[in-house]
C-alpha positions, 0 to 999 in steps of 0.5 A, spaced: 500 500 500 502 506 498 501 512 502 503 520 503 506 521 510 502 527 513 507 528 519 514 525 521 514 517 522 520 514 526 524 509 521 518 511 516 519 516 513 518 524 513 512 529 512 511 529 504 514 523 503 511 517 498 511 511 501 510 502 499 508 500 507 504 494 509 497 493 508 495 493 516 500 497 518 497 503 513 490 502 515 491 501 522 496 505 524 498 510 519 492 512 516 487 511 523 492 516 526 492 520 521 500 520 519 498 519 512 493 518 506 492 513 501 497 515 495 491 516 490 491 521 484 488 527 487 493 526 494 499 525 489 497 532 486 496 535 493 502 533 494 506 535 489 502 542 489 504 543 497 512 541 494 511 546 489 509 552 494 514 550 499 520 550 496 517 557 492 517 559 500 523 557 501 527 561 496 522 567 497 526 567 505 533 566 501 532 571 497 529 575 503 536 573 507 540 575 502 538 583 500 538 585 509 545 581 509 547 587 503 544 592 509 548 589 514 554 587 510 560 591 513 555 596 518 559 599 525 554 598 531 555 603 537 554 601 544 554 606 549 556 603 556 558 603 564 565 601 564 570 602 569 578 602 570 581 600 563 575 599 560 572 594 563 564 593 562 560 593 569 556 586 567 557 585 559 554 586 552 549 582 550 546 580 543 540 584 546 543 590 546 547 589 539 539 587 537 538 593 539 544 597 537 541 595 531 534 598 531 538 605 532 539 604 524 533 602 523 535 594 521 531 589 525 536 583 526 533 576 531 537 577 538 538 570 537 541 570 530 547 573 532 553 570 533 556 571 539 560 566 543 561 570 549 558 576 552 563 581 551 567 585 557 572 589 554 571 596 550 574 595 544 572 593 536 569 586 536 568 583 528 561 579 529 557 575 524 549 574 524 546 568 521 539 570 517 538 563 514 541 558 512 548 559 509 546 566 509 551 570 513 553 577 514 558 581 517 558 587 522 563 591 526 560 592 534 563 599 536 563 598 544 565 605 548 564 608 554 558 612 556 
C-alpha cells in the first residue's frame, strides 16, 4: 500500500514523503492516526502542489536573507556603556543590546541570530557575524565605548 506521510514517522519516513508500507500497518496505524493518506491521484497532486509552494517559500526567505545581509554587510554598531578602570564593562554586552544597537539604524536583526560566543567585557572593536538563514551570513563591526 502506498501512502503520503502527513507528519514525521520514526524509521518511516518524513512529512511529504511517498511511501510502499504494509497493508495493516497503513490502515491501522498510519492512516487511523492520521500520519498519512492513501497515495491516490488527487493526494499525489496535493502533494506535489504543497512541494511546489514550499520550496517557492523557501527561496522567497533566501532571497529575503540575502538583500538585509547587503544592509548589514560591513555596518559599525555603537554601544554606549558603564565601564570602569581600563575599560572594563560593569556586567557585559549582550546580543540584546547589539539587537538593539541595531534598531538605532533602523535594521531589525533576531537577538538570537547573532553570533556571539561570549558576552563581551572589554571596550574595544569586536568583528561579529549574524546568521539570517541558512548559509546566509553577514558581517558587522560592534563599536563598544564608554558612556
Amino acid at each position: 500500500m502506498k501512502v503520503i506521510l502527513l507528519k514525521d514517522v520514526k524509521n518511516i519516513g518524513k512529512k511529504g514523503d511517498v511511501k510502499d508500507v504494509a497493508d495493516g500497518y497503513g490502515k491501522n496505524y498510519l492512516i487511523k492516526n492520521g500520519f498519512a493518506v492513501i497515495a491516490n491521484n488527487s493526494n499525489m497532486n496535493d502533494n506535489i502542489n504543497k512541494k511546489v509552494a514550499q520550496n517557492y517559500h523557501k527561496e522567497q526567505e533566501y532571497l529575503r536573507a540575502q538583500e538585509k545581509a547587503k544592509q548589514i554587510e560591513g555596518k559599525e554598531i555603537i554601544v554606549k556603556i558603564k565601564c570602569g578602570e581600563n575599560g572594563k564593562i560593569f556586567g557585559a554586552v549582550t546580543s540584546k543590546e547589539i539587537a538593539e544597537g541595531f534598531k538605532a539604524i533602523n535594521l531589525e536583526v533576531d537577538k538570537r541570530k547573532i553570533e556571539l560566543k561570549e558576552p563581551i567585557k572589554f571596550a574595544g572593536n569586536y568583528n561579529l557575524r549574524v546568521k539570517l538563514y541558512e548559509g546566509v551570513y553577514a558581517k558587522f563591526t560592534v563599536k563598544v565605548v564608554a558612556q
